[in-house]
C-alpha positions in Angstrom: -52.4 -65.1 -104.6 -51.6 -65.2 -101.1 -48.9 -63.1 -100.0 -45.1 -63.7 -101.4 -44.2 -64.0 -97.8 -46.3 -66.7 -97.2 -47.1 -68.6 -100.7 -43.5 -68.6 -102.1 -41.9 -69.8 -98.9 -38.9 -71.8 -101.0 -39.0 -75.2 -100.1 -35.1 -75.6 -101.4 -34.8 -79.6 -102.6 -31.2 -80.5 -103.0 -30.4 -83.0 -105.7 -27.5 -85.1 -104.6 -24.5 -85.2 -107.1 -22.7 -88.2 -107.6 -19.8 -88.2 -109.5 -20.1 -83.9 -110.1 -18.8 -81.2 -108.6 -21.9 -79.0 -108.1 -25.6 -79.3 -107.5 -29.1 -77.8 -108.5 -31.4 -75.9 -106.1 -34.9 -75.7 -107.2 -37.8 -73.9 -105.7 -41.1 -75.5 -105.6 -44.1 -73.3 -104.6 -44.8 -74.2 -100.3 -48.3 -74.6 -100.2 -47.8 -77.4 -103.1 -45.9 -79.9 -100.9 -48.2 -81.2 -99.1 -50.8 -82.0 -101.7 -50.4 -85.3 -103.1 -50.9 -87.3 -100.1 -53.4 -85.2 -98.7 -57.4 -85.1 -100.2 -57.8 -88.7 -100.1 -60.5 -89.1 -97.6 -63.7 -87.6 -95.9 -61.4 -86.6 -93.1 -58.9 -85.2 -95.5 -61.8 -83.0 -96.9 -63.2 -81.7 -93.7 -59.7 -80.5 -92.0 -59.2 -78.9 -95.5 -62.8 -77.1 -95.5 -62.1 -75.9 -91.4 -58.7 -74.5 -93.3 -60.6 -72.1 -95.5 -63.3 -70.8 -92.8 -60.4 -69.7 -90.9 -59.8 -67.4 -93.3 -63.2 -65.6 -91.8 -61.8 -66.2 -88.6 -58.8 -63.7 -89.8 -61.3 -61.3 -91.7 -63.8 -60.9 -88.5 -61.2 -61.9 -85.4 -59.3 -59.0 -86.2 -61.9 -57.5 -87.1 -60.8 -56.1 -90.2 -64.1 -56.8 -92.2 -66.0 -54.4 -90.2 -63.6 -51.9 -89.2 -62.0 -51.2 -92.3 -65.5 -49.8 -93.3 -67.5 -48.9 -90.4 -64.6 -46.3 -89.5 -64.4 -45.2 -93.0 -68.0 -44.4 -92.6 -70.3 -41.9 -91.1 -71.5 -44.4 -88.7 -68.7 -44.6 -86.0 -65.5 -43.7 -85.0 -62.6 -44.8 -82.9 -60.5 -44.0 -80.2 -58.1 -41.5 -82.1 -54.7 -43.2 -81.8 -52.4 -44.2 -85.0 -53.8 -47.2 -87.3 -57.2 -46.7 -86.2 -57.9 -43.0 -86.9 -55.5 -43.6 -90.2 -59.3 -44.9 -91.6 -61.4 -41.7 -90.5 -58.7 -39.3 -91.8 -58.2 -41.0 -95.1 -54.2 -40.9 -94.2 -54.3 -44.9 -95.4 -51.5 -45.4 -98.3 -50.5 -48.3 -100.0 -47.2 -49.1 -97.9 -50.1 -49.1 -94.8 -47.3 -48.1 -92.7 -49.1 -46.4 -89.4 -51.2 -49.6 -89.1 -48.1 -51.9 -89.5 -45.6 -49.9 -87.0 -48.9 -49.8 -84.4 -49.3 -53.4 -84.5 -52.2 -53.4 -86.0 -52.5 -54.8 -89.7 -55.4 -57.1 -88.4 -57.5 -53.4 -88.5 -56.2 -52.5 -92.1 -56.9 -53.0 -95.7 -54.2 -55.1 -96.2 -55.8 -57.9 -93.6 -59.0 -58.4 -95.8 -56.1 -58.7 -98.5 -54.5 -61.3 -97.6 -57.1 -63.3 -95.6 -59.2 -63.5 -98.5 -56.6 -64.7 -101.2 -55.5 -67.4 -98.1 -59.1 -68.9 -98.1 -59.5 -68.3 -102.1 -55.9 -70.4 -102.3 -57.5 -73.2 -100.0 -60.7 -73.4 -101.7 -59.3 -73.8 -104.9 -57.1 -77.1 -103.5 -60.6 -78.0 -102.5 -62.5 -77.6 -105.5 -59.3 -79.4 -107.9 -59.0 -82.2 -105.2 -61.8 -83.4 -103.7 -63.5 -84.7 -106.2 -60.8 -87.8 -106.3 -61.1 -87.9 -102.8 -63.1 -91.9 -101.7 -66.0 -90.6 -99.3 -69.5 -90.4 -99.3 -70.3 -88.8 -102.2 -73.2 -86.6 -100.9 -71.2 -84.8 -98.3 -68.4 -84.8 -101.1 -70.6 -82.7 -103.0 -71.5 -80.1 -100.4 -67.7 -79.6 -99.0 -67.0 -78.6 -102.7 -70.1 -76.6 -102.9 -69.3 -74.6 -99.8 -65.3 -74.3 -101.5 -67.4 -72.8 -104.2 -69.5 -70.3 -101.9 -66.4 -69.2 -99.8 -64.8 -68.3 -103.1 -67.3 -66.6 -104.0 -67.6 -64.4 -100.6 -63.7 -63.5 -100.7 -63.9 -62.6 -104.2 -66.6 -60.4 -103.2 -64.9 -59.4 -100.6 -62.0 -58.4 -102.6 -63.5 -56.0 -105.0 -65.7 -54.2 -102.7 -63.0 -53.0 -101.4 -60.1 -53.2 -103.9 -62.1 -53.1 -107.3 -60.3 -54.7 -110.0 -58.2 -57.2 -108.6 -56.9 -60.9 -109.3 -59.2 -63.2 -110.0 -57.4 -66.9 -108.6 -59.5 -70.3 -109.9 -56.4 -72.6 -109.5 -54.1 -74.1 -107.1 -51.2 -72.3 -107.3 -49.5 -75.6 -108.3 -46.7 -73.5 -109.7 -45.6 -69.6 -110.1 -47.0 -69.0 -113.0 -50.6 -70.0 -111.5 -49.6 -68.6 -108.9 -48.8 -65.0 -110.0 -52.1 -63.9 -111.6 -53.2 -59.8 -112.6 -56.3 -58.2 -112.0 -59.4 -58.8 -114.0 -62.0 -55.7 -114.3 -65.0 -55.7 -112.1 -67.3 -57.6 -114.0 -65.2 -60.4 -114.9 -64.9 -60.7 -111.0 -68.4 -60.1 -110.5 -68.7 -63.6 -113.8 -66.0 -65.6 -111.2 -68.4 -64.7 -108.2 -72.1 -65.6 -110.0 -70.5 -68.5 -111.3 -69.0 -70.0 -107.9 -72.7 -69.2 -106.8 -74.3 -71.3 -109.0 -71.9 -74.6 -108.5 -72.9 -73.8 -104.3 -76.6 -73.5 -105.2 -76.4 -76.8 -107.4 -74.6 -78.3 -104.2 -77.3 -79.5 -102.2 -76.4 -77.3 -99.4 -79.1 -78.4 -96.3 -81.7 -75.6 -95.6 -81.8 -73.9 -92.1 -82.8 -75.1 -89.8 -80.6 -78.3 -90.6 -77.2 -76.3 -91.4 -74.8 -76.7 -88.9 -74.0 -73.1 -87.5 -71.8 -71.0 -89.1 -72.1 -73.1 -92.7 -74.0 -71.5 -95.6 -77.5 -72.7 -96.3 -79.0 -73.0 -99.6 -81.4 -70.2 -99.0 -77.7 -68.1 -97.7 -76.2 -69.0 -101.2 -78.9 -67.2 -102.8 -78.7 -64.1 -100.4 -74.9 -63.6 -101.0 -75.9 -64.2 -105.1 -78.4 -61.0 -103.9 -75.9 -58.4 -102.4 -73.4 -59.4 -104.9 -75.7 -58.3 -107.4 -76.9 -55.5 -106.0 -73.0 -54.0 -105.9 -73.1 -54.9 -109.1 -76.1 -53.3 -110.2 -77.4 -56.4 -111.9 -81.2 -55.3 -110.3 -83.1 -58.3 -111.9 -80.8 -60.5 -110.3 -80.2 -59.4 -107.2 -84.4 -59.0 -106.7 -84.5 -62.7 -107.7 -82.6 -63.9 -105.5 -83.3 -61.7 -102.7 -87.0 -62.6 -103.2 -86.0 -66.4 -103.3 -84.6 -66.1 -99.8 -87.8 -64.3 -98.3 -90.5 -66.5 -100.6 -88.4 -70.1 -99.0 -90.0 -68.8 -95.7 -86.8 -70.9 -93.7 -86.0 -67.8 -91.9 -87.8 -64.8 -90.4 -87.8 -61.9 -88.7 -87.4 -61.9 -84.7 -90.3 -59.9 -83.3 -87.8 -57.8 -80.6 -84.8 -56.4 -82.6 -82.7 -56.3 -79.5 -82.8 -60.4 -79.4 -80.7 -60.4 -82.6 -77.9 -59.3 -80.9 -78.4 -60.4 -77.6 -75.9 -63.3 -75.9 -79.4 -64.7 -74.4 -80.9 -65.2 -77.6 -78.2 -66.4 -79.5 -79.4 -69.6 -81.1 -82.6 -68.1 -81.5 -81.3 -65.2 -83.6 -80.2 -67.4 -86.5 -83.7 -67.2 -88.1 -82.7 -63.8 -88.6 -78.9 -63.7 -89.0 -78.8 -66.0 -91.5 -74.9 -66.2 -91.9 -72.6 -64.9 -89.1 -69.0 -64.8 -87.8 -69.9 -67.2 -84.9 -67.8 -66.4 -82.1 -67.2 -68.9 -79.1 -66.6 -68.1 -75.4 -63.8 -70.8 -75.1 -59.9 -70.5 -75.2 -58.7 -71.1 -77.9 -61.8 -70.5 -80.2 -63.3 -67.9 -82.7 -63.4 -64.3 -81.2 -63.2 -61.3 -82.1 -62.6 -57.1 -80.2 -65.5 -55.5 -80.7 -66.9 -56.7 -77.4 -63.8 -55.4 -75.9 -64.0 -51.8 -78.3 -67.7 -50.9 -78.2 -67.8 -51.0 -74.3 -67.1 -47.8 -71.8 -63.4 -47.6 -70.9 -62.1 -48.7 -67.8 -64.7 -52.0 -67.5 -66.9 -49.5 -66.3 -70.2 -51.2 -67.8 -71.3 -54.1 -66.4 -74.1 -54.5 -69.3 -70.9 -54.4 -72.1 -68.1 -56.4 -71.7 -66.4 -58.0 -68.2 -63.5 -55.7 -69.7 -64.0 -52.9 -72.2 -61.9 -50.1 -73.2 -64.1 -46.9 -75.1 -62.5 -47.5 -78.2 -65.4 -47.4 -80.5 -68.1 -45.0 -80.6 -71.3 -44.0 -83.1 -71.1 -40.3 -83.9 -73.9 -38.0 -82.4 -75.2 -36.7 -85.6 -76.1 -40.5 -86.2 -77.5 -40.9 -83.2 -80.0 -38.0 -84.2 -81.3 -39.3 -87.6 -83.8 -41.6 -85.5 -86.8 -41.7 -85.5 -87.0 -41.5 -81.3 -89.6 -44.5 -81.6 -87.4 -46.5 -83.9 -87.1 -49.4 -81.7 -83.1 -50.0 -83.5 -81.8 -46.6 -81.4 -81.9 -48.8 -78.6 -78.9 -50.2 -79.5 -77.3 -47.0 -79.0 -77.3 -45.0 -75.8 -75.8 -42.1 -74.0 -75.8 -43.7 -71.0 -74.8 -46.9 -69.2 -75.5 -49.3 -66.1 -72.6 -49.2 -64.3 -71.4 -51.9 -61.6 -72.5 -50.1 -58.8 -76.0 -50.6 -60.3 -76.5 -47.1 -61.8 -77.1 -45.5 -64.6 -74.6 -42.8 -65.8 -74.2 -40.5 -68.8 -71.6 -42.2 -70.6 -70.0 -38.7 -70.9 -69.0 -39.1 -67.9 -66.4 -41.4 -68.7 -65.8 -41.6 -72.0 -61.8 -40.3 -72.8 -62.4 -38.7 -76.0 -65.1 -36.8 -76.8 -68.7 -36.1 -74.7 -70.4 -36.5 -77.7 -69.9 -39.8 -78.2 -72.7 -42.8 -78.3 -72.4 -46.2 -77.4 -73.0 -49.0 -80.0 -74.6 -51.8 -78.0 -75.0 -54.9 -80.6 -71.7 -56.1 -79.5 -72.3 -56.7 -75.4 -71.3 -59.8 -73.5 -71.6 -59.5 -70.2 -71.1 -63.1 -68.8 -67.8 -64.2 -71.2 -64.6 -64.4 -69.7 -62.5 -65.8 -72.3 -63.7 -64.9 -76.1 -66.9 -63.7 -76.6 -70.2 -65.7 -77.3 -71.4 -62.2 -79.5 -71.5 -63.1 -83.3 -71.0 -60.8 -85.9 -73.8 -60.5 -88.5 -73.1 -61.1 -92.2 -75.7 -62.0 -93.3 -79.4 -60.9 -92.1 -82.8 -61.1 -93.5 -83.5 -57.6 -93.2 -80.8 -57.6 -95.8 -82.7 -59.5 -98.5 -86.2 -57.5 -97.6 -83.9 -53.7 -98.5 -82.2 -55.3 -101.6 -85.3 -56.3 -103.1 -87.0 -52.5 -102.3 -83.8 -50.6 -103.7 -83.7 -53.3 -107.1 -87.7 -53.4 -107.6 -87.8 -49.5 -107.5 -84.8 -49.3 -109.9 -86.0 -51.2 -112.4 -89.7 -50.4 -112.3 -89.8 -47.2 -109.6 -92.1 -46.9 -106.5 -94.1 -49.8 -107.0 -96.9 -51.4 -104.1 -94.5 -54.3 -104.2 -91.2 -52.2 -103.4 -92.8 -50.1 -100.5 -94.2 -53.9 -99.1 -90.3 -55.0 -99.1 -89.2 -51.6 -96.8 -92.6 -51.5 -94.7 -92.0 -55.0 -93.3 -88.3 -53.7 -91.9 -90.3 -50.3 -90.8 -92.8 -52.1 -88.9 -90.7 -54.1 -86.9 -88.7 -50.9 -85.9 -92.2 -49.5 -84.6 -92.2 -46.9 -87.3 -95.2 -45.9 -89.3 -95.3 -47.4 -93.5 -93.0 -44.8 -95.9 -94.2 -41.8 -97.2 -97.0 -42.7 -100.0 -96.0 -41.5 -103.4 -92.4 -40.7 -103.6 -90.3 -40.5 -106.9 -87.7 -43.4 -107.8 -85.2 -41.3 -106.6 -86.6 -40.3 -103.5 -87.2 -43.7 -102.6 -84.5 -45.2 -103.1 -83.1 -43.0 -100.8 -84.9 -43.3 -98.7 -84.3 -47.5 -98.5 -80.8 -46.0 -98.4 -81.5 -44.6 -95.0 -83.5 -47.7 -93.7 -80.0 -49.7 -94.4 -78.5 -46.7 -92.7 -80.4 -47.5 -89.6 -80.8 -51.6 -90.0 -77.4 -52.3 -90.6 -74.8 -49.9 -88.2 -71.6 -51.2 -87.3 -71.8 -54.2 -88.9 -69.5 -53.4 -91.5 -72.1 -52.2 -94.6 -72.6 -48.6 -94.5 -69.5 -47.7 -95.6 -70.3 -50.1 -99.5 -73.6 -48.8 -99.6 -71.6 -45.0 -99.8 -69.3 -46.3 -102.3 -71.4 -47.9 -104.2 -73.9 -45.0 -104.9 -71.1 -42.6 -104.9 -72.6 -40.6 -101.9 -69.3 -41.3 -99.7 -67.9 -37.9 -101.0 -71.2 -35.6 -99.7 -72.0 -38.0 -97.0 -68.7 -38.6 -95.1 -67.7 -34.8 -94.7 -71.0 -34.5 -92.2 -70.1 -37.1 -89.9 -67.3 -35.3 -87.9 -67.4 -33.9 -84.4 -64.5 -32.4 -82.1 -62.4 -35.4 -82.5 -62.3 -35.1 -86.2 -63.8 -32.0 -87.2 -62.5 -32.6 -90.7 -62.6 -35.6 -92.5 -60.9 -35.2 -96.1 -62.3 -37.9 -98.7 -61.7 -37.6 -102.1 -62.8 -39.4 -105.0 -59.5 -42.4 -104.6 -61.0 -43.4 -101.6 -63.7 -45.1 -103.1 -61.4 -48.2 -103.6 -58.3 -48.5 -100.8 -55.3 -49.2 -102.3 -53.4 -52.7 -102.8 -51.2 -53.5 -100.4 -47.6 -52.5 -101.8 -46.0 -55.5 -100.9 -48.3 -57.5 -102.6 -47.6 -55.1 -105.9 -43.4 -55.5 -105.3 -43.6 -59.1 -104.7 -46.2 -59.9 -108.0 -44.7 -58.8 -111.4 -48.3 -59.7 -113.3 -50.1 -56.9 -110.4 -50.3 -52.8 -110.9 -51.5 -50.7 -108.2 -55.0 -49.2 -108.4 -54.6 -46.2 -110.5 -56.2 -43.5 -108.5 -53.1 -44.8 -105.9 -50.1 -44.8 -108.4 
């Protein structure tokens, strides 16, 4: 299901004609040419595997997988210039025209899109064959696990933000596997919980022993956990969430600053279990928001060795804290500049004084790429799922409040109100995620999801956008119309017809 532009690349074989006076052209579908020499051996396997992680590479390098949402949301904003601000206005339309004629399609919908059916496409030549392939059978096992897992995430991926959309189990060997229609929610949400259970029976490693950026065992479970949260399969997704905290392989860092930090990078991944792992190297896995989140002008030396104030946390957000909650530290309104001092970043900052500066995302020392990984994945994750499905299935419970408390106390914030309703409380783990999780590409799901986009987004404006018109179609974005033209079996979303 990868685009027509790249998928259906005709490979035109000419049959020679002896003895006639025309010949046949047939098409065969590109990404089917190469196959039956290929997947023989371990090595074979591995390059493959590398193939479909680089479809993260074109989800988070853009980054399209957290700005799509975070500037949807009412958590930041950008620099107000065409393709970006397309997001915060709701101006986005099928055709995704502003982001295309600005360059920037690696910042819209339609990049999630088509990164995710790329690495669904090569994990399903994965899954059908490596299992012939003549290699150590144990490692065998887990490259076709982690096909399995990757699936899974894209799928995810996919109808977080699409909704009902294709569903792709098979190489597309031909164009009638390869043109496929959209399946309904749930059946994606089936497709998803049954790639999760082929990882988990896998035999991933457990962390510490996963090599960096791989899924562990215990990270299978936590994606089976936010899958089924979106899904509001609540038994399921407190399982599993559970299963992640109860393995005790990863835990909490003791200074919430160190998860982010390029210091303390190694040390972070008992927290941030699965992450976007960037490398300071040339050519290598990067990604802008070093580059976006920084003051303009390279003004900060604590940022970026070159930043450009594209990227900024809205004021009203900055205000919901708790002024002792240790996580507004990773905001500010000012900055250390390279003369050594500290200045209001309204000072500087081209668009707007009330802007705040989002400081997970700093990298001081990098020259080329960026050493700063982008969470996916964290532990505080699997705590806030359990609290929200406990208390939807059985209310305010002792066990629900333990969940949230433990992310409360390492914030330096007192234990939640005693005795709040089911409603009330979930809420109010609502606003813990709010906090926990900003600019890391969640807030803007956990709006969708509860349907609280349409009261919740209209607050978060300021004199940059002092109106912010969503409407009950943005819940979903749309499919990317060339996808819809070049795929007879695939309709548009119907809010976007």
């Amino acid at each position: 299901m990868i685009s027509l532009k790249s998928l259906y690349k005709a490979a035109p074989l000419v049959l020679l004609c002896l003895g006639t006076t025309s010949c046949e052209l047939e098409e065969t579908v590109y990404s089917s040419i190469f196959t039956d020499n290929f997947y023989k051996t371990g090595s074979d396997a591995e390059k493959a595997l590398i193939g479909v992680y680089d479809a993260i590479s074109s989800m988070y390098g853009g980054p399209a997988a957290t700005m799509v949402p975070d500037y949807s949301a009412d958590q930041v904003y950008p620099r107000a210039v065409v393709g970006r601000n397309t997001l915060t206005l709701f101006t986005v339309e099928p055709t995704y025209t502003t982001q295309r004629s600005a360059g920037r399609t690696n910042e819209s919908p339609q990049q999630i899109w088509s990164a995710a059916y790329s690495g669904i496409e090569k994990a399903n030549w994965i899954i059908a064959k490596v299992p012939d392939a003549t290699m150590d059978e144990t490692r065998k096992k887990q490259i076709i696990g982690e096909a399995y897992y990757l699936r899974a995430f894209f799928h995810w991926m996919l109808t977080k933000n699409f909704g009902d959309v294709p569903v792709k189990i098979e190489p597309s060997t031909s164009e009638a596997k390869a043109y496929v229609g959209s399946s309904p929610k749930a059946d994606v949400y089936r497709q998803i919980y049954s790639d999760l259970d082929q990882a988990a029976a896998a035999g991933l490693p457990s962390y510490p022993a996963v090599e960096r950026g791989r899924p562990s065992n215990e990270v299978v479970n936590a994606l089976y956990a936010k899958a089924a949260l979106y899904n509001e399969d609540w038994a399921t997704a407190l399982a599993k969430a559970e299963s992640v905290i109860n393995s005790g392989k990863y835990s909490l860092l003791p200074n919430v600053m160190d998860v982010y930090s390029h210091l303390t990078e190694n040390a972070a991944r008992a927290e941030n279990m699965w992450a976007y792992e960037a490398d300071p190297i040339s050519p290598g896995n990067s990604h802008q928001l070093v580059g976006l989140a920084g003051p303009s002008g390279s003004a900060g030396a604590e940022y970026a060795r070159t930043s450009f104030g594209s990227m900024f946390a809205y004021m009203s957000f900055f205000n919901s804290f708790n002024p002792q909650d240790k996580r507004r530290q990773l905001l500010d309104t000012t900055y250390l500049n390279r003369a050594g001092q500290w200045v209001p970043q309204r000072s500087i900052t081209p668009i707007t004084t009330q802007g705040v500066l989002v400081k997970k995302y700093r990298d001081p020392i990098s020259t080329t790429g960026t050493i700063v990984n982008i969470p996916i994945l964290r532990l505080p994750d699997m705590y806030l799922i359990a609290a929200e499905a406990e208390a939807r299935l059985n209310g305010a419970t002792a066990k629900a409040y333990a969940h949230v408390n433990t992310i409360r106390k390492r914030a330096g914030l007192p234990d939640l109100t005693p005795g709040l309703s089911k409603d009330a409380f979930i809420d109010a783990v609502l606003l813990e995620r709010h906090w926990e999780f900003f600019a890391e590409g969640d807030r803007w799901y956990d709006l969708t999801r509860t349907g609280k986009f349409l009261t919740e987004i209209p607050k978060a404006v300021n004199d940059v956008y002092p109106n912010r018109p969503v409407l009950a179609k943005h819940k979903y974005f749309p499919i990317p119309q060339d996808e819809v033209n070049a795929n007879p079996q695939l309709q548009q979303n119907p809010d976007w017809r």
